[in-house]
C-alpha positions in Angstrom: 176.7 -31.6 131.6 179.0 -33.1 134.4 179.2 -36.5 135.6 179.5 -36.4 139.4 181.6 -38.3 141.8 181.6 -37.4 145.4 184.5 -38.5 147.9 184.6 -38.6 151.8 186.4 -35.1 152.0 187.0 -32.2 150.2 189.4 -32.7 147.5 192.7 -30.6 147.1 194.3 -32.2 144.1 193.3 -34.5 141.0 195.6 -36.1 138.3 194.6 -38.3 136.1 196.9 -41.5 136.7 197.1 -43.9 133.2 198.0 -42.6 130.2 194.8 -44.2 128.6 192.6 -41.9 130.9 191.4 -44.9 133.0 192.1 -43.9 136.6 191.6 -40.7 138.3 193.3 -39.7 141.4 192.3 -37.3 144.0 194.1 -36.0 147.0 191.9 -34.8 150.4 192.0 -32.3 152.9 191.7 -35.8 155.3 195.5 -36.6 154.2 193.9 -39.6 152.1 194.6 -40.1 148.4 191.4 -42.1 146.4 191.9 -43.7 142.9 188.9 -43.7 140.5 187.5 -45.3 137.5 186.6 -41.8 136.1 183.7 -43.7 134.0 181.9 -45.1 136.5 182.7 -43.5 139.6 184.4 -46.8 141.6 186.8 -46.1 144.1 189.9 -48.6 143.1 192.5 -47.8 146.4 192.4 -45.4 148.8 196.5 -44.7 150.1 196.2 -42.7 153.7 199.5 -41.9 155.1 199.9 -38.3 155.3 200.0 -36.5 158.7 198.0 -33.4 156.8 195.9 -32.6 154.0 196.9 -34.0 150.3 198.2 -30.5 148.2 199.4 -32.2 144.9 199.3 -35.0 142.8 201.4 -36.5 139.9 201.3 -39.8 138.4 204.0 -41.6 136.0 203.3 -41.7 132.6 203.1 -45.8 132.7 200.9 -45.6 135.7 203.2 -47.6 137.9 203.0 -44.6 140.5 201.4 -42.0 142.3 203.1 -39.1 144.4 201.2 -37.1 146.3 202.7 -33.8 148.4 201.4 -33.0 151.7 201.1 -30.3 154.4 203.2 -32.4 156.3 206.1 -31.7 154.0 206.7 -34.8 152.6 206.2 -36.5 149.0 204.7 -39.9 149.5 205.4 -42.3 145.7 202.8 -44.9 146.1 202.4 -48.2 144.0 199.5 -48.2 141.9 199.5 -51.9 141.2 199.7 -53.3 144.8 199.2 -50.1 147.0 202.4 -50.2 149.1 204.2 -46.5 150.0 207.3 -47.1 147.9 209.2 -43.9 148.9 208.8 -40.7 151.5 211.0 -38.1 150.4 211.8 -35.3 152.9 214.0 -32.8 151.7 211.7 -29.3 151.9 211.3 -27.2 154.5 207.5 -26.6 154.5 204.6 -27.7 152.9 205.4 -29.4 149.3 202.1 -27.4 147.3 203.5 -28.7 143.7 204.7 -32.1 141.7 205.2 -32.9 138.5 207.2 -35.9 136.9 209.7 -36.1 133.3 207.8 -37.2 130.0 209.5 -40.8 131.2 208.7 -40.4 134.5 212.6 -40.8 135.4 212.9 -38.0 137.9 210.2 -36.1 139.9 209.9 -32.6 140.9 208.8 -31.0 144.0 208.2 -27.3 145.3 207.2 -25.3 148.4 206.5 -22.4 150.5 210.9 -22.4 150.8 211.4 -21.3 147.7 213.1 -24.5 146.2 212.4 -27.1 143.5 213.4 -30.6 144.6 214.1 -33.0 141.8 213.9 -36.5 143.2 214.6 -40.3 141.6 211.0 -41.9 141.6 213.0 -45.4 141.6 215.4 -44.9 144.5 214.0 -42.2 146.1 217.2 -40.4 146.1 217.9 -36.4 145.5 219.2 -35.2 142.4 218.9 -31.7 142.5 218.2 -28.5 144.7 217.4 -25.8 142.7 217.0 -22.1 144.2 216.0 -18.7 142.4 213.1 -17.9 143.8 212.7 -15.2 146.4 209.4 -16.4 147.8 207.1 -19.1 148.0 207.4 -21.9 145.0 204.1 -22.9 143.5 203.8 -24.4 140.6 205.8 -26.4 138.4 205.7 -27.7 134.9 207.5 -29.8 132.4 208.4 -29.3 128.8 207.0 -32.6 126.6 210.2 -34.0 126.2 211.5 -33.3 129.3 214.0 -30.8 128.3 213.4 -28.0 130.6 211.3 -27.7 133.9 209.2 -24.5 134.9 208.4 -22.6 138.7 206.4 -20.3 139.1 205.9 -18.4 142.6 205.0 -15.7 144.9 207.2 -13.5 143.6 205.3 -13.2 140.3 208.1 -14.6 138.2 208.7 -17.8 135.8 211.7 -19.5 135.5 212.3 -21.8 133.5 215.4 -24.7 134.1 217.9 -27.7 132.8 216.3 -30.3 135.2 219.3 -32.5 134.2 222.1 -29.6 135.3 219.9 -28.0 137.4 220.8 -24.9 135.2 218.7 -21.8 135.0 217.6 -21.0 131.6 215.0 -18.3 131.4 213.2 -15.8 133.7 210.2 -14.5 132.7 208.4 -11.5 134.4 205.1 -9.4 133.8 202.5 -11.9 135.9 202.3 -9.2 138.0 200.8 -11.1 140.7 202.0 -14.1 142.2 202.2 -16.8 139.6 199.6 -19.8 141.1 199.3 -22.2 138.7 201.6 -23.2 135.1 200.6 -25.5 131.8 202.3 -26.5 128.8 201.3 -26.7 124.9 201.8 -30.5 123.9 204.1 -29.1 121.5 206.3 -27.3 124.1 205.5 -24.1 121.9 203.8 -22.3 124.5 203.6 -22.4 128.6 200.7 -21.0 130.3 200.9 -18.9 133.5 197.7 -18.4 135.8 197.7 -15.0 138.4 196.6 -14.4 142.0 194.9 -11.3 139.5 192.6 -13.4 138.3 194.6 -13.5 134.8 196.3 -16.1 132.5 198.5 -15.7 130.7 199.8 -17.6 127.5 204.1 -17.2 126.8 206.0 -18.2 124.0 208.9 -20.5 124.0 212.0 -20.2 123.8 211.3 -16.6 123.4 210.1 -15.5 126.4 207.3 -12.9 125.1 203.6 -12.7 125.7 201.3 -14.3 123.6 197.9 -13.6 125.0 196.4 -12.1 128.1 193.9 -14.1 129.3 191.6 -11.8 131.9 187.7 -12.8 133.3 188.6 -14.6 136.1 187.0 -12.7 139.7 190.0 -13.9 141.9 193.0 -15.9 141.6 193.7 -18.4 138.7 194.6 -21.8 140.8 194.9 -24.7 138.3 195.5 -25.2 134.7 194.8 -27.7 132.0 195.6 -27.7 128.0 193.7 -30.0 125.6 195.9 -32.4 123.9 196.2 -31.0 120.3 196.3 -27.4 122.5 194.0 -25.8 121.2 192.3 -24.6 124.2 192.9 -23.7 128.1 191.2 -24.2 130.6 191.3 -22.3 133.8 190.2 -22.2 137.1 190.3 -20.6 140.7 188.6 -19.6 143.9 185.4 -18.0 141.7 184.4 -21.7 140.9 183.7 -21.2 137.4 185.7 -22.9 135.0 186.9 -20.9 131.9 187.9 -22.4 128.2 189.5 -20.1 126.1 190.9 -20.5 122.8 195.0 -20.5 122.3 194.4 -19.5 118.7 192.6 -16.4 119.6 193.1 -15.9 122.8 189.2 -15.5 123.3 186.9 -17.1 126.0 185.0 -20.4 124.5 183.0 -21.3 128.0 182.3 -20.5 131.3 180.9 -23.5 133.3 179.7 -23.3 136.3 178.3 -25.7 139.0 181.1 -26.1 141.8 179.6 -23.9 145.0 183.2 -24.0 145.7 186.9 -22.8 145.0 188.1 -25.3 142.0 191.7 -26.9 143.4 192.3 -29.2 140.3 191.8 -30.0 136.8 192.9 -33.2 134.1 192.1 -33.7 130.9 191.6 -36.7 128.8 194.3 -37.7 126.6 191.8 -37.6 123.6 190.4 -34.4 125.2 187.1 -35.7 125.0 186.4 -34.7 128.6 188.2 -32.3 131.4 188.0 -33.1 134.9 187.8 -31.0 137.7 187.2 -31.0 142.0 187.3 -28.4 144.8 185.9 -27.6 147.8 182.7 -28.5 147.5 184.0 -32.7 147.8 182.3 -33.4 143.9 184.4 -34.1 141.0 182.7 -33.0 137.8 183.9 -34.2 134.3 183.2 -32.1 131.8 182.7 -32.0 127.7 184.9 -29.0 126.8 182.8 -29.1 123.6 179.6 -27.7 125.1 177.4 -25.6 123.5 176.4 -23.5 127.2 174.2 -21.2 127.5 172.0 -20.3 125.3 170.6 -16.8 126.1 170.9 -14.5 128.9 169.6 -11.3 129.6 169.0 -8.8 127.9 169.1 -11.4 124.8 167.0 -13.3 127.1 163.6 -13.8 128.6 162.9 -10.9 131.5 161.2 -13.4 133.7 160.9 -17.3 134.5 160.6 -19.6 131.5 157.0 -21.9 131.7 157.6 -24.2 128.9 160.0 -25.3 126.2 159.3 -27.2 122.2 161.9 -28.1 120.4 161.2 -28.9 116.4 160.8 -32.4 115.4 164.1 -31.9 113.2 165.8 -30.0 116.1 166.1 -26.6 113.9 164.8 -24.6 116.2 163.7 -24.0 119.8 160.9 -22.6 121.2 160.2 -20.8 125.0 157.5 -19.2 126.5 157.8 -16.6 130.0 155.9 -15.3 132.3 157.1 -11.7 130.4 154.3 -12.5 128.2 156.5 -12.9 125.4 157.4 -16.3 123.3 161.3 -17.1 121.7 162.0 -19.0 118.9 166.3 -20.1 119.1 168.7 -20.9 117.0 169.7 -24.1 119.6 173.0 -24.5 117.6 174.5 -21.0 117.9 172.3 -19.8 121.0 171.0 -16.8 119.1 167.0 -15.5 118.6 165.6 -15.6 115.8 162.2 -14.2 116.8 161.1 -13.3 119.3 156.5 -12.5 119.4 154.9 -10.1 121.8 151.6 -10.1 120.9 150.2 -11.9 124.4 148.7 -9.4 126.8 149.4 -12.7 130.0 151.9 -15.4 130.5 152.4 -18.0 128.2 152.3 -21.1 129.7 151.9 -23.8 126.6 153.5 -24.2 123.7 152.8 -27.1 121.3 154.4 -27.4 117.4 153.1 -29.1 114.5 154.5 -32.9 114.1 156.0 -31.4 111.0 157.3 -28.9 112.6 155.4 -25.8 110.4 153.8 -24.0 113.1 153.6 -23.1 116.7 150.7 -23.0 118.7 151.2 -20.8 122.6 148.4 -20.9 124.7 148.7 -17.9 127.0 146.6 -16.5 130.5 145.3 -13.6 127.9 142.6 -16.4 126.7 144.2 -16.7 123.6 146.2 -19.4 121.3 148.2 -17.9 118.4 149.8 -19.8 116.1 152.7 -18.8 114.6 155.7 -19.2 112.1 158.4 -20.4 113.8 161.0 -19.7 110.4 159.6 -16.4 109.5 158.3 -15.1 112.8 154.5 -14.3 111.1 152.1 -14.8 113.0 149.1 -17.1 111.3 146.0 -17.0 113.7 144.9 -15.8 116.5 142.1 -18.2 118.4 139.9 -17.0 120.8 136.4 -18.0 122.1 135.8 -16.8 126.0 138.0 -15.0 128.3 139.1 -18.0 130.0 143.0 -18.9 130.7 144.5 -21.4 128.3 146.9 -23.9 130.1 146.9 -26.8 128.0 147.7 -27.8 124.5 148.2 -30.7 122.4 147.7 -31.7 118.4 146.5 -34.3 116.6 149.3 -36.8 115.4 148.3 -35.4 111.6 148.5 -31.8 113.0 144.9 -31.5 111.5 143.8 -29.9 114.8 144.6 -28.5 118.0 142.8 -28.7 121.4 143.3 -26.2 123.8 142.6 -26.8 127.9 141.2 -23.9 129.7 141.2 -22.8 133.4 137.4 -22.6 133.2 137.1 -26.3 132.5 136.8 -26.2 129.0 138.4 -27.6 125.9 138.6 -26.4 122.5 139.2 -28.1 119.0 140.3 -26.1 116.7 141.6 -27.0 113.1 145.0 -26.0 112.8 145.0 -24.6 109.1 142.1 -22.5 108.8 141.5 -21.4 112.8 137.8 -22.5 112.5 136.0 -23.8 116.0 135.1 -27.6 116.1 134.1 -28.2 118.9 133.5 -26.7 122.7 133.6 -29.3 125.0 132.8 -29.1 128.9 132.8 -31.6 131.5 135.3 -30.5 133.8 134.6 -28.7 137.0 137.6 -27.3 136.9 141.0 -26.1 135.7 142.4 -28.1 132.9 145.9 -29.5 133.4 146.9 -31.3 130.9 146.3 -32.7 127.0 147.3 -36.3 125.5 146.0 -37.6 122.3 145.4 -41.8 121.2 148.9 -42.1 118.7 145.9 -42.5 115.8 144.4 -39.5 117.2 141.3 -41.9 117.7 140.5 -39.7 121.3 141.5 -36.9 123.3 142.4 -37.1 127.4 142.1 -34.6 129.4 143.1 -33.7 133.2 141.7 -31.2 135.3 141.8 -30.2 139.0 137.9 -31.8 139.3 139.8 -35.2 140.1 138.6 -36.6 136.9 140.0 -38.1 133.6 137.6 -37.5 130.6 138.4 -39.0 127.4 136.8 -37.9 124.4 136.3 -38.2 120.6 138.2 -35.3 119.2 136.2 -36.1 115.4 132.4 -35.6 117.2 133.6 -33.3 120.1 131.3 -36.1 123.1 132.8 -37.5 126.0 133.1 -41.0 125.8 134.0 -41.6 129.6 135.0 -40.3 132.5 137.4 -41.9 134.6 137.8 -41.3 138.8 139.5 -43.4 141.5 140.0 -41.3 144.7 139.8 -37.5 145.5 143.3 -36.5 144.6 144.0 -33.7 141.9 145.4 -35.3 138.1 148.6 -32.9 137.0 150.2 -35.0 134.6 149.0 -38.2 131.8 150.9 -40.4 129.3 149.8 -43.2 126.6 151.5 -45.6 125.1 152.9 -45.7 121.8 150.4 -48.1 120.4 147.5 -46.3 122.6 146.8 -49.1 124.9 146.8 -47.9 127.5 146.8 -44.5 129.4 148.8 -43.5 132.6 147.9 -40.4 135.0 149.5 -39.4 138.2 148.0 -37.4 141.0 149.1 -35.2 143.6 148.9 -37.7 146.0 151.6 -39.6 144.9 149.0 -42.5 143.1 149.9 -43.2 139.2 146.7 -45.6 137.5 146.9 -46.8 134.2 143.8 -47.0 132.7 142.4 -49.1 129.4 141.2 -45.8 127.5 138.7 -48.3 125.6 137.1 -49.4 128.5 137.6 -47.3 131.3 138.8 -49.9 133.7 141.8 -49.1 136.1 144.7 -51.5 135.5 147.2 -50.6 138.3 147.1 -48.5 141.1 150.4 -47.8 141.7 151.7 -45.6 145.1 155.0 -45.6 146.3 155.5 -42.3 145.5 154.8 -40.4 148.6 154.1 -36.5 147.3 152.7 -35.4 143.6 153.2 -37.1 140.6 154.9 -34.0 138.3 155.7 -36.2 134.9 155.2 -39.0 133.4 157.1 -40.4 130.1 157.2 -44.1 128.6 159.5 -45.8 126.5 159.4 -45.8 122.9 157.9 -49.2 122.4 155.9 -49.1 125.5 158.3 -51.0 127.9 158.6 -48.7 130.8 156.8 -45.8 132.3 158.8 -43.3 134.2 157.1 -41.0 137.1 158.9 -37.9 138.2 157.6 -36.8 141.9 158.0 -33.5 144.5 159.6 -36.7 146.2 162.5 -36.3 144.7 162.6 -39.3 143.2 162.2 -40.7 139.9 160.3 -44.6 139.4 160.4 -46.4 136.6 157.4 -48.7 136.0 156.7 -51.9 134.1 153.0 -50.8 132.6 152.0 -54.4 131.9 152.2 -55.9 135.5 152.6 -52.5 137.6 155.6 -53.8 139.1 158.7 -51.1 140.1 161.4 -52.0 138.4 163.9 -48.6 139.1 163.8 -45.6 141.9 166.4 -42.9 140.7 167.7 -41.0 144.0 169.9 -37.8 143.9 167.3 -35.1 143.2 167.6 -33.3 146.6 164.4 -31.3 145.9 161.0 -31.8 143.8 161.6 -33.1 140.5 159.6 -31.0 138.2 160.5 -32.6 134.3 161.1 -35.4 132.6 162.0 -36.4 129.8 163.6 -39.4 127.7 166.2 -40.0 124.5 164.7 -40.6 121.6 166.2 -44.3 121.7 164.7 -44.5 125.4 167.9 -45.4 126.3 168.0 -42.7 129.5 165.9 -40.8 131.4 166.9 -36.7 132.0 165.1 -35.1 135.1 164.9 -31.3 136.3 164.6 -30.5 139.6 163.8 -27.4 141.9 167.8 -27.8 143.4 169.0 -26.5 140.0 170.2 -29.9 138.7 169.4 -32.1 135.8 170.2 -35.6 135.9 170.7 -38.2 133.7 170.3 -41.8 134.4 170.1 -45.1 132.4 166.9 -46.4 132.2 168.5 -49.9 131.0 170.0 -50.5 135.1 169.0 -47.0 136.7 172.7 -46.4 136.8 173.8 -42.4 137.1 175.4 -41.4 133.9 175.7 -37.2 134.7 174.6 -34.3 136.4 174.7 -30.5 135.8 173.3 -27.3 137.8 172.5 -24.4 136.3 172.2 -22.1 139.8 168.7 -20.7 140.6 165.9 -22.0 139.2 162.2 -21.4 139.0 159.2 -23.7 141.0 159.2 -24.5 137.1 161.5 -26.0 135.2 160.8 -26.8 131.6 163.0 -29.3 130.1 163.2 -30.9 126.5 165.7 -32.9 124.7 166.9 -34.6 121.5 169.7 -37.4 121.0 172.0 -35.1 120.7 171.4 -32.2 123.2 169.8 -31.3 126.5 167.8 -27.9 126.9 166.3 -26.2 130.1 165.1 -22.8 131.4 166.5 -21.7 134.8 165.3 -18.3 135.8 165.3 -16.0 132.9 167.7 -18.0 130.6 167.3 -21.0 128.3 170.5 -23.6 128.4 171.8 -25.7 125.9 173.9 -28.4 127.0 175.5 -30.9 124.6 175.5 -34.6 125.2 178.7 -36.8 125.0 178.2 -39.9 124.3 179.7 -43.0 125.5 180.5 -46.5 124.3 178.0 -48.7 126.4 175.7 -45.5 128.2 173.2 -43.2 125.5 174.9 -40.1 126.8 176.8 -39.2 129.9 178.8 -35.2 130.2 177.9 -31.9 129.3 178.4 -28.2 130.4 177.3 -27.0 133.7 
């Protein structure tokens, strides 16, 4: 998942400017360079002295300086520490489109559309060298570890490779076949890394010259380059604004994440490589966790049509989907792989539930049938059925001695889980029911259904104990609190009441949402209720006094899902613009965001402390959480 920062322009550039990772710098097409705490999204300094957009960034290693190159053909070396424009070197005839800097940062190079590499003094701002080769446009640069040797690569598809110290050249590599756009070194110096107007990488050995792998996937051209720090993977990316991973070992492809709706100019990476940085045309910088799981399945592994719900097992060893193809998934949420996949439901299935221990798996389907199933060995245990009504609802006791199932007709059913057998057939409702919550003892059932009513019952005797009703407006979603005192339900119009499920009476009436009340989750001791809303927003809620202590912006359609860590420590929404968010519930501070493209008008979400999962349409994502020293989780893939 990617943690977000958006600046005043589109961004050309990015370079990450301390060698502890704490300052990210990005160049704009408004001729303004920004520095960033890359944690927290602050903007530190913001340097604007170019006549033209910002087309490459370098920092020295000691983070004393920044150059940036512009359109205007200068490179500008700005103080970090007190802002002031140090130096403005002119020495190229055109547009300076790459920079790099020696190990030490004691001389910085430059290169344009005239063919030449400029190798300046960062301290005096004088020339050093002038080196030409090249028979067309320069593009890229890079520099061995230890300074030894400096690499071009240009339009004319070629690498060479030279003595920045004589200005000797030392090597000349060919075979890009396309112009050569972007370079990247091994930490090592073992390897350097080419990237192709073809859409190609390409991976060369050094000192030798030869071809190590071929790195192809790519739709159009390969602009920017990174290389973890123990280089052991590559990441590239371009105009097609994916971002690709691939493995130096192997040579194969580890990730493709997507989420820019733009060209990708830049990439960093962390000096511990524990997250890679990237910006483009779209004005968002993302930061990455190169160790992402992705995407789980895809056609034709995948489902054919939307996915309606998610489960994930109580020990995370599997995960579970159900589609409007009729058909229900168990995955392997580690690898991405099905294990099983059941087709026995003639209509969609639109709710899943699993035992609290995790040994079976109820799906409630539009065929008026709940089947519960094996979710290890793929049998399938029962099949319960008593009218032709559709089931839309499920939920189990906290033993897993029995499960209630919510019809469209406006009835309920308790079953017991192990044998199958009918307990009890309750009606009430008018209407459609919506949703299930059970008392944490299992001591009563509550139900919601498009009558406008909240019944709570005894699940043990099958009567209704009460029915609560405040106001005309359809219930779609309920929540109680851990210790069952109370009970939370939010209506289309926007109103969440909490109720006392003993006695009936309404607590707080609580409406500043102003459109339907999607989800609703609490805490784990109770603290906090959270509300998602087709709003957009998110509200967290003190369910003692009713008071609003949070509104979470950045949705910019309908949130549809909710859902907490297990430590309650943030709060991961889904909404209908393809994103998922994560914020802290602690200050309602934004700790990431991802988008997985084009999703359904649901978006089933469910998570663990350890991993994210969703269904966009047709596929079911994994996305791993890394987390952070003083945040419960913050970047994953996109």
């Amino acid at each position: 998942m990617t943690s977000s920062r958006t600046s005043a322009a589109p961004a050309s550039s990015v370079a990450r400017c301390s060698s502890g990772g704490l300052c990210v710098a990005s160049g704009g097409h408004d001729g303004t360079v920004r520095v960033w705490e890359p944690t927290t999204g602050a903007l530190r300094s913001i340097f604007t002295d170019h006549t033209g957009r910002v087309e490459a960034l370098v920092a020295a290693p000691d983070a004393s300086w920044v150059a940036s190159g512009g359109h205007d053909g200068s490179v500008k070396v700005w103080d970090l520490t007190t802002g002031a424009l140090r130096y403005n070197l002119v020495g190229h005839s055109g547009s300076v489109l790459a920079l790099t800097t020696a190990p030490g940062g004691s001389w910085l190079a430059s290169g344009g559309p005239d063919g030449t590499v400029q190798i300046w003094d960062p301290t005096t701002g004088t020339r050093r060298q002038s080196l030409t080769g090249h028979t067309g446009w320069l593009l890229a640069l890079a520099v061995a570890p230890d300074g030894s040797w400096l690499a071009s690569g240009g339009l004319d598809g070629s690498v060479r490779v030279w003595d920045p110290t004589s200005g000797t050249l030392l090597h000349t590599f060919a075979g890009q076949d396309s112009p050569v756009l972007a370079l990247a070194v091994a930490p090592d110096g073992s390897w350097l890394a080419s990237g192709g107007h073809d859409g190609s990488a390409r991976a060369w050995d050094l000192p030798t010259g030869t071809l190590r792998h071929a790195l192809a996937g790519h739709s159009s051209a390969v602009l920017v380059l990174a290389v973890a720090p123990d280089g052991s993977w590559l990441a590239s990316a371009g105009r097609g604004h994916s971002v690709r991973i691939w493995d130096l070992a192997t040579g194969g492809l580890r990730h493709n994440l997507t989420g820019h709706t733009g060209r990708v100019s830049a990439l960093t990476a962390a000096p511990d490589g524990s997250w890679l940085a990237s910006n483009g045309f779209d004005a968002m910088v993302r930061v990455w966790n190169p160790r992402i799981t992705g995407a789980l399945g895809r056609l034709p592994d995948g489902h054919t049509r939307s996915v309606i719900a998610l489960v994930l097992a109580p020990d995370c060893s599997w995960l579970a989907s159900s589609s409007y193809d009729r058909t229900v998934r168990i995955w392997d949420p580690i690898v991405g792989a099905v294990r099983h996949t059941f087709t026995d439901h003639t209509g969609w299935v639109g709710a899943l539930v699993t035992a609290p221990d995790g040994s079976w798996l109820a799906s409630g389907a539009h065929d008026g049938t709940v089947r519960i199933w094996d979710p290890v060995s793929g049998i399938l245990r029962r099949t319960l059925t008593d009218g032709p009504s559709q089931v839309g609802a499920l939920v189990t006791a906290p033993d897993g001695s029995w499960l209630a199932s919510g019809a469209h007709d406006g009835t309920m059913r308790i079953w017991d889980s192990m044998t199958g057998a009918l307990r009890h057939t309750l009606a009430g409702h008018t209407n459609a029911v919506l949703a299930l919550v059970t008392a944490p003892d299992g001591s009563w059932l509550a139900s919601d259904g498009c009558d406008d009513t909240v019944r709570i019952w005894d699940p043990v005797t099958g009567t209704l104990r009460r029915t609560l009703t405040d106001g005309p407006s359809q219930v779609g979603a309920l929540m109680t609190a851990p210790d069952g005192s109370w009970l939370a339900s939010g209506a289309d119009d926007g109103t969440l009441r909490i109720w006392d499920p003993t006695t009936g009476a309404v607590r707080h009436v609580l409406t500043e949402h102003t459109d339907g009340v999607s989800a609703l989750v609490t805490a784990p001791d109770g603290s906090w209720l959270a509300s998602s809303s087709y709003d957009t927003t998110v509200r967290i809620w003190d369910p003692i006094t009713g008071a609003l202590r949070q509104t979470l912006k950045g949705h910019r359609s309908p949130v549809t899902a909710l859902m907490k860590a297990p430590d309650g420590s943030w709060l991961v929404s889904a909404g209908r613009d393809g994103t998922i968010r994560i914020c802290d519930t602690r200050d309602g501070g934004h700790l990431a965001t991802t988008r997985i493209g084009r999703t359904p008008s649901v978006f089933p979400l469910t998570t663990d402390s350890r991993a994210v999962y969703c269904a966009g349409a047709h596929a079911v994502y994994g996305f791993d959480l890394l987390l952070t020293q003083g945040h419960g989780a913050n970047q994953a893939s996109d």
